[in-house]
C-alpha positions as CSV (number, residue, x, y, z in Angstrom):
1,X,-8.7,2.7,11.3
2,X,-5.3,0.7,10.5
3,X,-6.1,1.2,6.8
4,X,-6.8,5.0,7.3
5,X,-3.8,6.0,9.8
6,X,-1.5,4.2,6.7
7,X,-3.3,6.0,3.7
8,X,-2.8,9.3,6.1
9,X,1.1,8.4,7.0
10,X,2.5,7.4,3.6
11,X,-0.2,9.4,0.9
12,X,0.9,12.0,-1.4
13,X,-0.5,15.6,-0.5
14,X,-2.1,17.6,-2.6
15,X,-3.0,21.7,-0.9
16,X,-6.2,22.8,-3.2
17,X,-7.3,25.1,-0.3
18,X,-7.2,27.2,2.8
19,X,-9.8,27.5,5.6
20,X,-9.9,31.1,5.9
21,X,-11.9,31.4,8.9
22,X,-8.8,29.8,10.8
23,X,-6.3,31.5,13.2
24,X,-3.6,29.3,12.3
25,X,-2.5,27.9,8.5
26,X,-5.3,25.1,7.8
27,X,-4.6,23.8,4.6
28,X,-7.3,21.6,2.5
29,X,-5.8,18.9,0.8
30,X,-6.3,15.4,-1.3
31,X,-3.8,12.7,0.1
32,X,-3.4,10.2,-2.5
33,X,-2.1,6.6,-2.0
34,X,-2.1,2.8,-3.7
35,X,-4.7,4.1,-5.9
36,X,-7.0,6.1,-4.0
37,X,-7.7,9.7,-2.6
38,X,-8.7,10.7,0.5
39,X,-9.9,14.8,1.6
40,X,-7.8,15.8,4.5
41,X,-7.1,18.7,7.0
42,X,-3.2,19.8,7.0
43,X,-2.0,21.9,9.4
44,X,2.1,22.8,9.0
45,X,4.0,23.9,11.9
46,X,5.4,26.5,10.3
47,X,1.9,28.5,9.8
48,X,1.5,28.6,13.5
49,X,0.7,31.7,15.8
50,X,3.2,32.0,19.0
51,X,0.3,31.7,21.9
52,X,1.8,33.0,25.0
53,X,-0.1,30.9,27.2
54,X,1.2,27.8,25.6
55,X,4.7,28.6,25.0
56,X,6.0,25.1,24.9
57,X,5.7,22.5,22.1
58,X,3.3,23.1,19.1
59,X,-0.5,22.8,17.9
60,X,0.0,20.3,15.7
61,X,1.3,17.8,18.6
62,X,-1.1,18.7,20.8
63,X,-3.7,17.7,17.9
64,X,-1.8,14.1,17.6
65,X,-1.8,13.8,21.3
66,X,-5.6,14.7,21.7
67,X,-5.9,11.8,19.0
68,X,-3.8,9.5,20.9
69,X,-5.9,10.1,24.1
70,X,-9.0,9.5,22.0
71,X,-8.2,6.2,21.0
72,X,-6.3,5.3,24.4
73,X,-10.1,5.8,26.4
74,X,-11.8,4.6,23.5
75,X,-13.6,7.7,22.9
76,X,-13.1,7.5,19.3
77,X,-14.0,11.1,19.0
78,X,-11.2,12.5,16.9
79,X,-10.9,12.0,13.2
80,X,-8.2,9.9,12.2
81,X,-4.8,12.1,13.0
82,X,-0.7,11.6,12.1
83,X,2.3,13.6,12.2
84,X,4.3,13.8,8.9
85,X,5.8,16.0,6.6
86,X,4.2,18.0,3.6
87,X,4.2,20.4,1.2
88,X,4.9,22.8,3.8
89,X,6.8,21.0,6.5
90,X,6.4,18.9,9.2
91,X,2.5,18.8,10.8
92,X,-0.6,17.4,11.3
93,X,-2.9,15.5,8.8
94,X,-6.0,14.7,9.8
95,X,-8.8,13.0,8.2
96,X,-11.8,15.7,7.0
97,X,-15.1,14.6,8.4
98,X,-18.2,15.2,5.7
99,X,-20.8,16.6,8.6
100,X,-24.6,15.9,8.4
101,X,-26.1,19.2,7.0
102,X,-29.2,17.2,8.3
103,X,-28.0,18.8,11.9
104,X,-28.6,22.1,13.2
105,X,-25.4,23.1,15.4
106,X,-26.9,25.8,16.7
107,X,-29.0,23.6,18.5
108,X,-27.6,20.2,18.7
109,X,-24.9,21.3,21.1
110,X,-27.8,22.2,23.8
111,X,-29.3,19.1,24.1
112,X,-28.8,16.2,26.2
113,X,-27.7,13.8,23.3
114,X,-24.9,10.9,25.1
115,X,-22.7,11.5,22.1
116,X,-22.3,15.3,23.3
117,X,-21.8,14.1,27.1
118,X,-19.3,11.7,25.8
119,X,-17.1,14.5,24.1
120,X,-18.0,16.7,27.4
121,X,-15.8,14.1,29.2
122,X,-13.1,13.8,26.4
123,X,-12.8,18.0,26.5
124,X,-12.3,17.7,30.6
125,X,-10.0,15.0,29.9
126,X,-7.6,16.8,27.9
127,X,-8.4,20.3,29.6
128,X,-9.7,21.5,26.3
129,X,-9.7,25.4,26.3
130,X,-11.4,25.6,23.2
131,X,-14.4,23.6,22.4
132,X,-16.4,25.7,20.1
133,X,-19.9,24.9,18.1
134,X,-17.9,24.6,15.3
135,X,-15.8,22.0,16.4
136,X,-18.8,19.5,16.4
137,X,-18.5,17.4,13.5
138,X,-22.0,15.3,13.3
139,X,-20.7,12.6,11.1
140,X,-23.7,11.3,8.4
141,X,-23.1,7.8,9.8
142,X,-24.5,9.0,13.1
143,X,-20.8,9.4,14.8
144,X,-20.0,12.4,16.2
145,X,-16.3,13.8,16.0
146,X,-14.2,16.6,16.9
147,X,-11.6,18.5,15.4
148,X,-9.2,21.5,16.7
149,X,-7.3,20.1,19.6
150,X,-4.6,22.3,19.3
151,X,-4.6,24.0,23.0
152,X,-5.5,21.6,24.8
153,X,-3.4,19.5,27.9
154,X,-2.3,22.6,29.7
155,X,-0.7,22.1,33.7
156,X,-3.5,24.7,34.6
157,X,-7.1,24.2,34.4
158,X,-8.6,26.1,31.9
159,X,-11.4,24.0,30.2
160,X,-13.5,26.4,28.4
161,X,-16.8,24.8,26.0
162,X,-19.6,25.3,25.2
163,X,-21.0,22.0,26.7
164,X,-21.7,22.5,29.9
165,X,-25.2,21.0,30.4
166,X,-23.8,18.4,32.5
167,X,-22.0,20.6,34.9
168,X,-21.5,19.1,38.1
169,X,-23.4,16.1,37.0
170,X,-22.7,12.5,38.5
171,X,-20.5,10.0,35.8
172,X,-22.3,6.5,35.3
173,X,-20.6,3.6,36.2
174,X,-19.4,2.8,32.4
175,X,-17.9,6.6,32.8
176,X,-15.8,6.0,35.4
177,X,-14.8,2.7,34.2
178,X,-13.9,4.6,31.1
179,X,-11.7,6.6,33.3
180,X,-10.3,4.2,35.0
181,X,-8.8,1.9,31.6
182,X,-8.1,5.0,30.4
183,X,-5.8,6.3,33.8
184,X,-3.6,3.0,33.1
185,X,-3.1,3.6,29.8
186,X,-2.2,6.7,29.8
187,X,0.6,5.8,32.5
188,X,1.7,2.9,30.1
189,X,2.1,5.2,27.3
190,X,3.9,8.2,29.3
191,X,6.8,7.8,27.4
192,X,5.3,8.5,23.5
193,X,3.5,10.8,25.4
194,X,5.7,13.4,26.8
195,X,7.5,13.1,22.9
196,X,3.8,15.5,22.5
197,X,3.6,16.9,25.6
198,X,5.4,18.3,28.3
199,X,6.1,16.2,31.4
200,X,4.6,18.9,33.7
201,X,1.3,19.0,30.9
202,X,1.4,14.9,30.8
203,X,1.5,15.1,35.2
204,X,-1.3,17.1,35.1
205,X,-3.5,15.0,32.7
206,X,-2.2,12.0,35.1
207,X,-3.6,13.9,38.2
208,X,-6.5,15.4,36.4
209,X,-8.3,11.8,35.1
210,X,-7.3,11.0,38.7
211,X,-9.5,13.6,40.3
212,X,-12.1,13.2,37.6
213,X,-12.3,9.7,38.7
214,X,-12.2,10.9,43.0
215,X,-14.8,13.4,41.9
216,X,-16.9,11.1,39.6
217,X,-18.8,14.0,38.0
218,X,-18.6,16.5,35.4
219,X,-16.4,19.4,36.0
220,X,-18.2,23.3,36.7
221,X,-17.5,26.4,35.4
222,X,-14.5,28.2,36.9
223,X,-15.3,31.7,38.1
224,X,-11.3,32.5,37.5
225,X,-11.4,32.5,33.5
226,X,-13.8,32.4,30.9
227,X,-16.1,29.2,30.8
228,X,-17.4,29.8,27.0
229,X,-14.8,30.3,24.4
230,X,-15.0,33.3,21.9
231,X,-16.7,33.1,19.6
232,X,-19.3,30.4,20.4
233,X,-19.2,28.9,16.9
C-alpha cells in the first residue's frame, strides 16, 4: 500500500481518456514513476458540478476522506486514493481497479456475500448517498473495492444504496469491534480530518459510528428520501 500511495503521490500523469458516463470530469490516465506505470482514475476539482446539497468543500476531498476512513476501520475497501496536482489542477488520483468480468453485477450485489455486508457497513459509516451497482469493483484477486465517494459524510442522514439486504440486521461481535477501533481513530485523526470535511460533517460521522455502535445493527431505509440511488447501476 506504502509503495502504491508513493507511486500515486509523486508519478507523472498522463490523461489518455475520459469516462463519459460520469457527471463530473473523470479523467483516465497512466501515472508513471521510477520506472514503472500504473492506470489510474483522475478526477480535477476544476471539472466539478456545484451540488446544492453539498455546498461546502469538494468531491475530490470527500473521495480522500472516504479513503482515509477506509483504511482508519481497516475496511480496506477503497482503491488506493491521494490528493495532488495534475494536468488539470489540484484533485484526486486514485488507483483503477481491473474488475473480474467473471462477476455478474447485476446479481452479485443481491446476495448475501460478507464482502458486500462489509461495504454495507463502510457506506453507513460514511453516510454514503450514492452507492450504485456500478460502484462495485470485484477485484480478480477476490477483493472487493469501491469507488465514487464523492458525496458522502453529510451532517444529515441520507444513506442511499443499493445494499440493503441487511437492513435492520444485528452486527457480529467483530463488527462492532470494528466500530469501536474505528470511533477512536477517527477522534485521534479529527484534525487531518476536518482539513476534508467540515467540522459539523466530521461531528456527525463522530455521533453516527456512535449510534451505529448503541444500535449494533444495520441501518433501514428512511421513508423521508430515496433509499435506492438513480440509476441502480
Amino acid at each position: 500500500m506504502n509503495e502504491i500511495i508513493e507511486h500515486l503521490e509523486n508519478g507523472t500523469l498522463e490523461v489518455s481518456g475520459r469516462l463519459v458516463d460520469a457527471s463530473n470530469a473523470t479523467l483516465y490516465a497512466s501515472c508513471s514513476y521510477k520506472g514503472n506505470s500504473i492506470p489510474v482514475i483522475y478526477k480535477p476539482i476544476a471539472g466539478e458540478r456545484p451540488l446544492w446539497d453539498f455546498p461546502d468543500g469538494n468531491l475530490a476531498q470527500r473521495e480522500y476522506a472516504a479513503f482515509r476512513v477506509s483504511e482508519l476501520g481497516e475496511f480496506h475497501l477503497v482503491p488506493p486514493t491521494v490528493l495532488r496536482d495534475g494536468p488539470f489542477g489540484d484533485g484526486m488520483v486514485q488507483q483503477w481497479i481491473d474488475i473480474d468480468d467473471a462477476i455478474d453485477l447485476a446479481q452479485f450485489y443481491r446476495t448475501d456475500d460478507s464482502r458486500l455486508r462489509s461495504m454495507a457497513l463502510f457506506d453507513a459509516v460514511i453516510n454514503n448517498t450514492d452507492r450504485k451497482i456500478g460502484h462495485l469493483l470485484p477485484h480478480k484477486d477476490g477483493r472487493l473495492m469501491g469507488c465514487d465517494h464523492g458525496v458522502t459524510f453529510h451532517e444529515d442522514d441520507k444513506l442511499r444504496t443499493v445494499l440493503w439486504q441487511w437492513a435492520g440486521k444485528t452486527f457480529s461481535e467483530n463488527e462492532v469491534l470494528t466500530l469501536r477501533k474505528l470511533q477512536n481513530r477517527v477522534k485521534e485523526n479529527q484534525e487531518s480530518l476536518i482539513s476534508l470535511i467540515t467540522i459539523n460533517e466530521f461531528d456527525a460521522l463522530v455521533d453516527r459510528i456512535e449510534r451505529l455502535i448503541s444500535e449494533s445493527q444495520f441501518p433501514v431505509p428512511s421513508d423521508e428520501w430515496p433509499a435506492v440511488p438513480w440509476p441502480p447501476f
